[in-house]
Biotite code that builds the C-alpha atoms (Angstrom):
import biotite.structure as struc

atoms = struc.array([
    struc.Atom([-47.897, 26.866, 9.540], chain_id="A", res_id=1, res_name="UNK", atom_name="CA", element="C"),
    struc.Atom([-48.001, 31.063, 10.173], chain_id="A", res_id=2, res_name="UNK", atom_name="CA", element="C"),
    struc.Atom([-47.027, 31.515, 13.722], chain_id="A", res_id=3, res_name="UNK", atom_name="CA", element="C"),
    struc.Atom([-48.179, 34.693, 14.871], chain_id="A", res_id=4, res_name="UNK", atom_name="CA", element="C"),
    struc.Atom([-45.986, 37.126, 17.432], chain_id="A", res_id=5, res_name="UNK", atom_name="CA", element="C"),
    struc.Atom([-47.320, 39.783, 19.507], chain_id="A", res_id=6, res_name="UNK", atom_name="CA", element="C"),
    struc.Atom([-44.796, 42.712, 19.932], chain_id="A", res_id=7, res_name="UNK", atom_name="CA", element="C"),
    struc.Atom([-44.614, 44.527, 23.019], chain_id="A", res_id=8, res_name="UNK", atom_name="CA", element="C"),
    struc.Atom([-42.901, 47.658, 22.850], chain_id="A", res_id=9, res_name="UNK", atom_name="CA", element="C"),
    struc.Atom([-41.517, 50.276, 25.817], chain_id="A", res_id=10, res_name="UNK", atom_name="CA", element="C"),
    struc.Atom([-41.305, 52.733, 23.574], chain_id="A", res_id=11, res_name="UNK", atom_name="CA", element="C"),
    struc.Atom([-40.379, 55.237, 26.502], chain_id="A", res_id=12, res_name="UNK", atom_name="CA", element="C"),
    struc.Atom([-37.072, 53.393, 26.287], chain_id="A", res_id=13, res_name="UNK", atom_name="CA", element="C"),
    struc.Atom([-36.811, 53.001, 22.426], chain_id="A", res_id=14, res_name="UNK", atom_name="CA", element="C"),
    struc.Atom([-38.424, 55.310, 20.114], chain_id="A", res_id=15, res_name="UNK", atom_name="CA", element="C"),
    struc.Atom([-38.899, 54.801, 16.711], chain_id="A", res_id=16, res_name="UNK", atom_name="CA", element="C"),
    struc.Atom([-35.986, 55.937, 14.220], chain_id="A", res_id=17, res_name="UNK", atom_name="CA", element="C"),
    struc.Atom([-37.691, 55.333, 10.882], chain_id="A", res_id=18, res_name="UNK", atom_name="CA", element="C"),
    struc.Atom([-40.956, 56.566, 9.786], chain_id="A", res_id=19, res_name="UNK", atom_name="CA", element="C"),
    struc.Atom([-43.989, 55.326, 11.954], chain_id="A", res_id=20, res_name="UNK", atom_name="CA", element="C"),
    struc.Atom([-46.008, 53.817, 8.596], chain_id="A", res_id=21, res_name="UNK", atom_name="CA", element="C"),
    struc.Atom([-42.754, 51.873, 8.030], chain_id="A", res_id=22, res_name="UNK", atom_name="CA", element="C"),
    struc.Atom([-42.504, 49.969, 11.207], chain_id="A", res_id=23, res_name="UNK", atom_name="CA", element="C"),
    struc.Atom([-45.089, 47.376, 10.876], chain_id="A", res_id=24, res_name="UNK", atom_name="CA", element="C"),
    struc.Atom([-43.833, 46.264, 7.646], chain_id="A", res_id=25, res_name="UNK", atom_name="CA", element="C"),
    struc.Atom([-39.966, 46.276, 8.958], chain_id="A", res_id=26, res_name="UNK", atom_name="CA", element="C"),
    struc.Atom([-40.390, 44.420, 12.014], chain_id="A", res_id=27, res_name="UNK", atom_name="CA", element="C"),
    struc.Atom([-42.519, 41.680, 10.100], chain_id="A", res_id=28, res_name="UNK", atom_name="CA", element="C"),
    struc.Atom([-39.807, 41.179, 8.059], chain_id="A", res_id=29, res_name="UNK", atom_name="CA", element="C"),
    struc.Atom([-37.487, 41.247, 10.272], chain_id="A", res_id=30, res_name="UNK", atom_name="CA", element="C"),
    struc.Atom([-39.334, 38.218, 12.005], chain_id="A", res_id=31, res_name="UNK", atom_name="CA", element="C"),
    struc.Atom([-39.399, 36.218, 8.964], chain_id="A", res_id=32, res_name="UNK", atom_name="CA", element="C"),
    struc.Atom([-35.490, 36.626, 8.429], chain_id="A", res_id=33, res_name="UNK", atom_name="CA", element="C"),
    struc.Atom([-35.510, 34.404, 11.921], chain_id="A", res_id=34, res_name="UNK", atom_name="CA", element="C"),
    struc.Atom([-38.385, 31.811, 10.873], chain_id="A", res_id=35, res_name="UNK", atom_name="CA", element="C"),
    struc.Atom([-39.795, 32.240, 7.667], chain_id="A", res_id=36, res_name="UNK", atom_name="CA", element="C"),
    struc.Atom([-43.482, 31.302, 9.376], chain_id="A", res_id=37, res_name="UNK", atom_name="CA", element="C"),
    struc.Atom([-43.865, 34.503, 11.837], chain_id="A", res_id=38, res_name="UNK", atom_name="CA", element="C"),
    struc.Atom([-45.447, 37.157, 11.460], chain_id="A", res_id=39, res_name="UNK", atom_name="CA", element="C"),
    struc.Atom([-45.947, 40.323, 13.128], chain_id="A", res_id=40, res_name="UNK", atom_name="CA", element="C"),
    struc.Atom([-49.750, 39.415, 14.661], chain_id="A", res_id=41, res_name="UNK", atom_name="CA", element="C"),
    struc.Atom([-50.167, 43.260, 17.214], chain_id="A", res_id=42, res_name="UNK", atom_name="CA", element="C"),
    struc.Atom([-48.395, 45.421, 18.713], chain_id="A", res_id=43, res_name="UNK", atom_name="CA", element="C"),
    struc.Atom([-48.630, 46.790, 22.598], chain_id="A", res_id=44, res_name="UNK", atom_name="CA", element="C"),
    struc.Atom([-46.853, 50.392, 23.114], chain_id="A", res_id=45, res_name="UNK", atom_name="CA", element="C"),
    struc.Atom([-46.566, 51.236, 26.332], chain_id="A", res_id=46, res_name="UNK", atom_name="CA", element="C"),
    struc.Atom([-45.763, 55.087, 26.802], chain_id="A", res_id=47, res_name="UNK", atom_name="CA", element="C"),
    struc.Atom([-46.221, 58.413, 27.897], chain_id="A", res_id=48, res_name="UNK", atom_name="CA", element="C"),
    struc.Atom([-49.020, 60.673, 26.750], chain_id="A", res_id=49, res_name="UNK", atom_name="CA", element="C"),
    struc.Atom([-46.859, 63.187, 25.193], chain_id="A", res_id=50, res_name="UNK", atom_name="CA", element="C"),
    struc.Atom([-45.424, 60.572, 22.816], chain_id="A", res_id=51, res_name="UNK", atom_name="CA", element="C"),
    struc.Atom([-47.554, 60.131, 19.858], chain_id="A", res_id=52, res_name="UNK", atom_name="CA", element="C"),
    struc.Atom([-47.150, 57.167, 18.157], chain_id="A", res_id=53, res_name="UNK", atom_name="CA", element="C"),
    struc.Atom([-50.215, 57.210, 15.691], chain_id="A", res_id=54, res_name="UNK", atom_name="CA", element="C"),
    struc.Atom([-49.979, 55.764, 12.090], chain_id="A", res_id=55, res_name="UNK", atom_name="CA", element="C"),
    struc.Atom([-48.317, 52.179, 13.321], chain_id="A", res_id=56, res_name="UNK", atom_name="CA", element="C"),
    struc.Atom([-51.338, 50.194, 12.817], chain_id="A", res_id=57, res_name="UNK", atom_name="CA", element="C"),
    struc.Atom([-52.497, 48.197, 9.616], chain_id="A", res_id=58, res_name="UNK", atom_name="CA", element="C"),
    struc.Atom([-55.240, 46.210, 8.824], chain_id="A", res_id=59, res_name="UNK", atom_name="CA", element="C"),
    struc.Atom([-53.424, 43.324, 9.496], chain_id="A", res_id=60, res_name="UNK", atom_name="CA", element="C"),
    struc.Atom([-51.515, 44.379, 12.841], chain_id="A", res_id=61, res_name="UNK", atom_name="CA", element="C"),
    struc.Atom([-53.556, 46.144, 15.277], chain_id="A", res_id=62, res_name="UNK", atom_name="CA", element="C"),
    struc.Atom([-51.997, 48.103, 17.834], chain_id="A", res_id=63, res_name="UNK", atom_name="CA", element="C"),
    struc.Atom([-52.895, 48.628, 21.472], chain_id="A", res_id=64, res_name="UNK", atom_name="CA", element="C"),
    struc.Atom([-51.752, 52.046, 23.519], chain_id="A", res_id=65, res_name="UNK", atom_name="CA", element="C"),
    struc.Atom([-51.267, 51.987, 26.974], chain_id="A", res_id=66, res_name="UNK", atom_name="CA", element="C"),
    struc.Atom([-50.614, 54.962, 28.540], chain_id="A", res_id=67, res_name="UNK", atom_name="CA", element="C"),
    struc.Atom([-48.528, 56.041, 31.618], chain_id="A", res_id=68, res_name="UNK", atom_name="CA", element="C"),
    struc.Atom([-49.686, 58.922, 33.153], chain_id="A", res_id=69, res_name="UNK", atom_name="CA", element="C"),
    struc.Atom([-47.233, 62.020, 32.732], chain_id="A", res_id=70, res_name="UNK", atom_name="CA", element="C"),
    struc.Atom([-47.842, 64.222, 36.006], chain_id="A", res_id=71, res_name="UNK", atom_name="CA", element="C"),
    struc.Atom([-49.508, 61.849, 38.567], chain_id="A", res_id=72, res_name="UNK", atom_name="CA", element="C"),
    struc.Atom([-49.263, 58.463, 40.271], chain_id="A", res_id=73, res_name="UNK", atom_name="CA", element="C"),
    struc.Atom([-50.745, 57.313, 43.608], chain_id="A", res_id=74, res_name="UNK", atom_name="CA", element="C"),
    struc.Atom([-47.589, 56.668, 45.715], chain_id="A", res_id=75, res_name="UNK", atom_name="CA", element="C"),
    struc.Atom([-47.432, 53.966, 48.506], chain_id="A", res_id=76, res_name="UNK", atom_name="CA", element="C"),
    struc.Atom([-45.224, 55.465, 50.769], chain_id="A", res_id=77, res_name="UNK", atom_name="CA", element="C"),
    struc.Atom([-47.377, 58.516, 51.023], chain_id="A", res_id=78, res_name="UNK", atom_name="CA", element="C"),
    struc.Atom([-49.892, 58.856, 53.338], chain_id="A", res_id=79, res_name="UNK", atom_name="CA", element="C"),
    struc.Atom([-53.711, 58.574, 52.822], chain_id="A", res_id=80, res_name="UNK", atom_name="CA", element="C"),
    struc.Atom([-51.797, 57.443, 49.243], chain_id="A", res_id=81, res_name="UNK", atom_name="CA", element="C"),
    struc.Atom([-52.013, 61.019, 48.194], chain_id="A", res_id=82, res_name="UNK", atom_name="CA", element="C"),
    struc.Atom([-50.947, 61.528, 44.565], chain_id="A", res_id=83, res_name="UNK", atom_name="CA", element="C"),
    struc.Atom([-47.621, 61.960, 43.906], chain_id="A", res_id=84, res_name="UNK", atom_name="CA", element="C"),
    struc.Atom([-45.721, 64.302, 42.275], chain_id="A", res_id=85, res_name="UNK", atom_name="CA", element="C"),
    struc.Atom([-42.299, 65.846, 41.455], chain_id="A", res_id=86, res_name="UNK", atom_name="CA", element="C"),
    struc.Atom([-40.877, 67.348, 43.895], chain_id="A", res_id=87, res_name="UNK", atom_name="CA", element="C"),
    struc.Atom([-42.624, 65.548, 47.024], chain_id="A", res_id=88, res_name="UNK", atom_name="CA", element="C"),
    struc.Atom([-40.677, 62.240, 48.918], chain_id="A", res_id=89, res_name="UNK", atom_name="CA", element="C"),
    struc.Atom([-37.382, 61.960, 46.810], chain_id="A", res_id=90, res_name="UNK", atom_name="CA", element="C"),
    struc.Atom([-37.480, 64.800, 44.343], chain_id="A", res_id=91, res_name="UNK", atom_name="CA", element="C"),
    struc.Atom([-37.941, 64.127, 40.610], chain_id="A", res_id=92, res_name="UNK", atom_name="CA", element="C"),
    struc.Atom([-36.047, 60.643, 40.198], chain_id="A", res_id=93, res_name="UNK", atom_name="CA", element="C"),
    struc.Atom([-38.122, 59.313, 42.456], chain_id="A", res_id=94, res_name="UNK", atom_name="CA", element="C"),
    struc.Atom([-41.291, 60.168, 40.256], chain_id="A", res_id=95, res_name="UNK", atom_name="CA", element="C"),
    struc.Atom([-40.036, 59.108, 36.998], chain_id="A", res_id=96, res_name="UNK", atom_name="CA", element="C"),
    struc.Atom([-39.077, 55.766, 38.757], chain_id="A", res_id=97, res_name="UNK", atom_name="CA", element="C"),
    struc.Atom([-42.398, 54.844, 39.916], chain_id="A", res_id=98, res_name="UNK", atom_name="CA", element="C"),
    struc.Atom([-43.960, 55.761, 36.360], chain_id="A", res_id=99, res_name="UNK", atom_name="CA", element="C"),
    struc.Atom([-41.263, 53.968, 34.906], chain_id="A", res_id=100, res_name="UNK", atom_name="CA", element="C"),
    struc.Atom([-42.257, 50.919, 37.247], chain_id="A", res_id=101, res_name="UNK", atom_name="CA", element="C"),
    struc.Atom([-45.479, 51.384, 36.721], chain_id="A", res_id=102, res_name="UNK", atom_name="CA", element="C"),
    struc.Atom([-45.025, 51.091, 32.584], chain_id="A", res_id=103, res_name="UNK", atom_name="CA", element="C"),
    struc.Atom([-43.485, 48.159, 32.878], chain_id="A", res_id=104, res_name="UNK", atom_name="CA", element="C"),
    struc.Atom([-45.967, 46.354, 34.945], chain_id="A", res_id=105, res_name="UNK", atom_name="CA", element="C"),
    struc.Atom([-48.534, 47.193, 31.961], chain_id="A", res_id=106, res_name="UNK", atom_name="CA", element="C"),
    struc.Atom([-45.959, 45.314, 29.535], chain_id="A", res_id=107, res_name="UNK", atom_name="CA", element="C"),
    struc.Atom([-45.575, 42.879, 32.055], chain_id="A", res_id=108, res_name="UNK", atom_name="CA", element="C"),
    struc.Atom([-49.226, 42.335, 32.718], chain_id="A", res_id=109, res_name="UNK", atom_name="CA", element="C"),
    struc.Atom([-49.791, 42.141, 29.002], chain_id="A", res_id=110, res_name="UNK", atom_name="CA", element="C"),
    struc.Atom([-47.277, 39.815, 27.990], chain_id="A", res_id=111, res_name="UNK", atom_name="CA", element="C"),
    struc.Atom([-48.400, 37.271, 31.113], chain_id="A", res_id=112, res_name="UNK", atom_name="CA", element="C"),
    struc.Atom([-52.066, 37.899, 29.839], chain_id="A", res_id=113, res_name="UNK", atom_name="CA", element="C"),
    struc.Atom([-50.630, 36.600, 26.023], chain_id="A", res_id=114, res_name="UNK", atom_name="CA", element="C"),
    struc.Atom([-49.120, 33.758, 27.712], chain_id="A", res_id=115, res_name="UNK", atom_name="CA", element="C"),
    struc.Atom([-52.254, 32.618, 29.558], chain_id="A", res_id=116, res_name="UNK", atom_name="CA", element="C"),
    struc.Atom([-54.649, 32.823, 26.497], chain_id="A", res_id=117, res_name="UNK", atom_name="CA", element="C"),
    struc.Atom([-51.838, 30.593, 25.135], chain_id="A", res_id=118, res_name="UNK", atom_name="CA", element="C"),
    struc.Atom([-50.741, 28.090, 27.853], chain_id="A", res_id=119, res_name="UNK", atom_name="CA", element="C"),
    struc.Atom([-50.006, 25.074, 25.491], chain_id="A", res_id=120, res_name="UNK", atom_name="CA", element="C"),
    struc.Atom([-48.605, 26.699, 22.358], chain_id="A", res_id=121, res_name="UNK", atom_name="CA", element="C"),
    struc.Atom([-45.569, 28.394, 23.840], chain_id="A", res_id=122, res_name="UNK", atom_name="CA", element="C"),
    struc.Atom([-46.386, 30.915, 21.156], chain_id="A", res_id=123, res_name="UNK", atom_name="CA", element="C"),
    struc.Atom([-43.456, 33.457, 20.293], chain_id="A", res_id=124, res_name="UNK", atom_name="CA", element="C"),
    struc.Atom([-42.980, 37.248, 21.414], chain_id="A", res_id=125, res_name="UNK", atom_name="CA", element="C"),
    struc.Atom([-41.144, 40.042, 20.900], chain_id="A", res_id=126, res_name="UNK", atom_name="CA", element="C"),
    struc.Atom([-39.850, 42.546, 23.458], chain_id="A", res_id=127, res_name="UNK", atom_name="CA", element="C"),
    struc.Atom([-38.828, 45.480, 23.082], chain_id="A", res_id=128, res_name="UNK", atom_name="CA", element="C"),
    struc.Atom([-36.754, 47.352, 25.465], chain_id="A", res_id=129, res_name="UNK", atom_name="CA", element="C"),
    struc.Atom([-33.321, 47.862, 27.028], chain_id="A", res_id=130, res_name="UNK", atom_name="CA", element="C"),
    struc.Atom([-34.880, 47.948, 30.937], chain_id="A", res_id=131, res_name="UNK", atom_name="CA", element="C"),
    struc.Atom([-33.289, 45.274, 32.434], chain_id="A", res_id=132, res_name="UNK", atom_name="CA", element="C"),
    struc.Atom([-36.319, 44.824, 35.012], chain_id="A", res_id=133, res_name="UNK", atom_name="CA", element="C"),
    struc.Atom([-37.873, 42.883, 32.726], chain_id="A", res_id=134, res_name="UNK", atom_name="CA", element="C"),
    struc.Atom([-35.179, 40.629, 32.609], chain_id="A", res_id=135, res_name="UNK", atom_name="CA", element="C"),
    struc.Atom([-36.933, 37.852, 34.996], chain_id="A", res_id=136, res_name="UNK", atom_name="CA", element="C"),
    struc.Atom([-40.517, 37.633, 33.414], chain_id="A", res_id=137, res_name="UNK", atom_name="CA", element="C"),
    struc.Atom([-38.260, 37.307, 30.319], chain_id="A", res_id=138, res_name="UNK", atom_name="CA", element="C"),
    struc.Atom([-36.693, 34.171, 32.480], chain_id="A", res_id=139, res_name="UNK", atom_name="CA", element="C"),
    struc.Atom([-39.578, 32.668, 33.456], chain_id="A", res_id=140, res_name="UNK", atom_name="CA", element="C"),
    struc.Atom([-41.454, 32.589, 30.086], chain_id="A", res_id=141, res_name="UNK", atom_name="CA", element="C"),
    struc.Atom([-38.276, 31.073, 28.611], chain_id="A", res_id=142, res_name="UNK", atom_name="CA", element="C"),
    struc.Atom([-38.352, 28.662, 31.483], chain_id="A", res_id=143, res_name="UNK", atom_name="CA", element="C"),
    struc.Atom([-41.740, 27.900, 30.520], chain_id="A", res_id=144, res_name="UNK", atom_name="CA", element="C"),
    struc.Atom([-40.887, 26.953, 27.548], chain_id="A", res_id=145, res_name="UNK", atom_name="CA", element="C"),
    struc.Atom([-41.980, 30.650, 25.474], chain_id="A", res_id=146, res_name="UNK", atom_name="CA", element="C"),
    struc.Atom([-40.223, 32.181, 22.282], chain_id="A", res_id=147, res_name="UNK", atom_name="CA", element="C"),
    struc.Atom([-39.214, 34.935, 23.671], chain_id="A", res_id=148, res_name="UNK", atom_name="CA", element="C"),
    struc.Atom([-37.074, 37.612, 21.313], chain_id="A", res_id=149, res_name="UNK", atom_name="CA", element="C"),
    struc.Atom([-35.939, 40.720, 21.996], chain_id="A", res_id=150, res_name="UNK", atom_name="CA", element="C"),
    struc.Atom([-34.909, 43.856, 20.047], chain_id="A", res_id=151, res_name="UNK", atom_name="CA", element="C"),
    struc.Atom([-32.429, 46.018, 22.471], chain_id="A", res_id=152, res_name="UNK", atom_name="CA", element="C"),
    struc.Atom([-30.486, 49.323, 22.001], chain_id="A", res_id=153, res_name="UNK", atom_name="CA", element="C"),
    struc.Atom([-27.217, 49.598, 20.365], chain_id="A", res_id=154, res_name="UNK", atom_name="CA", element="C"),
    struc.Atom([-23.849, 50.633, 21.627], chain_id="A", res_id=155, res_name="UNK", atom_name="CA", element="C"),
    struc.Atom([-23.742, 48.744, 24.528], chain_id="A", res_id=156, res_name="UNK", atom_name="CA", element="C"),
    struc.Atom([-20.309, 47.171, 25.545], chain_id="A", res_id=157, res_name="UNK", atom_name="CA", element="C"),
    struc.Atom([-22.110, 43.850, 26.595], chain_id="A", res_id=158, res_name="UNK", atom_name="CA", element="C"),
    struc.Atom([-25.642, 42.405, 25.525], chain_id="A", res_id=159, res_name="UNK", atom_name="CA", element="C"),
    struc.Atom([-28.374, 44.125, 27.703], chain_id="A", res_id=160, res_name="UNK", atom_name="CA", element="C"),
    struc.Atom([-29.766, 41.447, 30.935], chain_id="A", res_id=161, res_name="UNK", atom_name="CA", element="C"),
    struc.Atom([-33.332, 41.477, 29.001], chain_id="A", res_id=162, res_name="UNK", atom_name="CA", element="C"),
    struc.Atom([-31.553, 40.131, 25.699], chain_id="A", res_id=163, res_name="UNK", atom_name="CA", element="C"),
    struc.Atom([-29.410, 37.397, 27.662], chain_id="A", res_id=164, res_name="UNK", atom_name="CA", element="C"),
    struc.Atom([-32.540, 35.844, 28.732], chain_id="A", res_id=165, res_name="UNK", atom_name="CA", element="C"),
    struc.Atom([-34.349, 35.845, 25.666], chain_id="A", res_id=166, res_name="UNK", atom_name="CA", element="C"),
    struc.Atom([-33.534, 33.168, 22.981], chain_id="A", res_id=167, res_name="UNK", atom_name="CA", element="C"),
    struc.Atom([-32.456, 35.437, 20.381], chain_id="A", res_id=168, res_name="UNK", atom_name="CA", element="C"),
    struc.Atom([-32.153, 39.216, 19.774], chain_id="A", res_id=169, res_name="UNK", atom_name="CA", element="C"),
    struc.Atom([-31.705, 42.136, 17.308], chain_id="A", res_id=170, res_name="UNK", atom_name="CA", element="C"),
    struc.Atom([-30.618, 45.761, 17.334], chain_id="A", res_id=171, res_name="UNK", atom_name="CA", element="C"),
    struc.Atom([-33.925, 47.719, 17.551], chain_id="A", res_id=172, res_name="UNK", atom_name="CA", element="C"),
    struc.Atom([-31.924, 50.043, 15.011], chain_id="A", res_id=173, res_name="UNK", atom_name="CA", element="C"),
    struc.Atom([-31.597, 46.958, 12.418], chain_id="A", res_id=174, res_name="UNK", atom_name="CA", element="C"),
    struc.Atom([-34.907, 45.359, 13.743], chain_id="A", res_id=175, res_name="UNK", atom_name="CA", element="C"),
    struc.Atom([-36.479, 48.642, 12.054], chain_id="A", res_id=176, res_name="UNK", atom_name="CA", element="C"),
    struc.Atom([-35.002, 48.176, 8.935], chain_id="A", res_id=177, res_name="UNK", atom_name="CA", element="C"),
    struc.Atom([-36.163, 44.606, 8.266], chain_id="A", res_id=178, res_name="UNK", atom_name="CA", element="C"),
    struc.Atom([-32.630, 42.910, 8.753], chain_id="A", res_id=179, res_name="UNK", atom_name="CA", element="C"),
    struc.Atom([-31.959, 39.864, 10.792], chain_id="A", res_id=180, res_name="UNK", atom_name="CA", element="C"),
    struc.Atom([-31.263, 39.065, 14.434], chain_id="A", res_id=181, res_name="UNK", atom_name="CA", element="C"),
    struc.Atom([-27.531, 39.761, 16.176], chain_id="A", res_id=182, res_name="UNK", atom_name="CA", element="C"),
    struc.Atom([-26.876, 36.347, 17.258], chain_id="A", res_id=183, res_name="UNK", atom_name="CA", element="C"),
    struc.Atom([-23.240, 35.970, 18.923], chain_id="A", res_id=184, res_name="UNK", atom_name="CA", element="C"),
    struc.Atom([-23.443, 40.097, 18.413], chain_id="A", res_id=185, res_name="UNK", atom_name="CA", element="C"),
    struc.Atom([-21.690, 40.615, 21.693], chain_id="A", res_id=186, res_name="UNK", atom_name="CA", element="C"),
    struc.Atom([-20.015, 37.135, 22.580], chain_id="A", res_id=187, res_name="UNK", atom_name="CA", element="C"),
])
């Protein structure tokens, strides 16, 4: 029985390193090294505006953008919630934070959504990021008895939080290129 797995990509954290036509096709069979019966079913990309990420989609894996904004965010801790911007509060780390918070809620919002349309399947899915703030949704859809796999950022002395909650894991590098999962990679 096909098992279909939603991907949901911050690509603000990983970019793609092989051509964008390619990546569909790579990460599908990259799934079926780990169970012969997935299959790559769509894709969420959460990022930035200025990051163009056209071409991914097929006719058999549709892909969904949602976009951060790039110069403006309502902030909480300003008053009359005036919109925020570099330079104002905490300077320019505090703006990327908030978008960056705010991108991950999407993927966060989307992957609960999945999970709901889904409550008795514990259907698969496929992160992929290296921000470890995701790391307890991760938790609690593994708790809840969900697939959830991860594809994570090489070079990293110790296997990213995100990963260590997931049940298995590749490099997003070899993910790309179709080759199998990293299990033990770090242990």
């Amino acid at each position: 029985m096909r098992r279909p797995v939603p991907m949901f990509w911050d690509a603000d954290n990983l970019s793609p390193m092989v051509d964008k036509s390619l990546i569909v096709g790579n990460v599908d069979a990259a799934l079926k090294t780990y169970n012969p019966d997935f299959y790559l079913r769509s894709i969420f990309i959460c990022a930035s505006e200025a990051r163009d990420y056209t071409g991914i989609e097929t006719p058999e894996c549709p892909v969904t953008y949602l976009r951060t904004p790039l110069r403006s965010l309502f902030c909480d801790a300003c008053p009359n919630r005036r919109c925020f911007r570099p330079g104002e509060v905490g300077g320019n780390q505090d703006y990327f934070t908030r978008v960056k918070e705010f991108a991950d809620r999407m993927i966060v919002q989307e992957m609960m959504s999945y999970a709901h349309d889904f409550p008795n399947q514990k259907q698969p899915m496929l992160l992929v990021t290296t921000d470890r703030d995701f790391r307890y949704s991760v938790k609690d859809l593994h708790d809840d008895r969900y697939l959830i796999l991860t594809a994570v950022r090489s070079g990293y002395v110790e296997v990213p939080l995100v990963a260590r909650n997931s049940v298995d894991h590749w490099l997003w590098e070899d993910m790309q290129n179709g080759r199998e999962c990293v299990a033990n990679y770090y242990c």
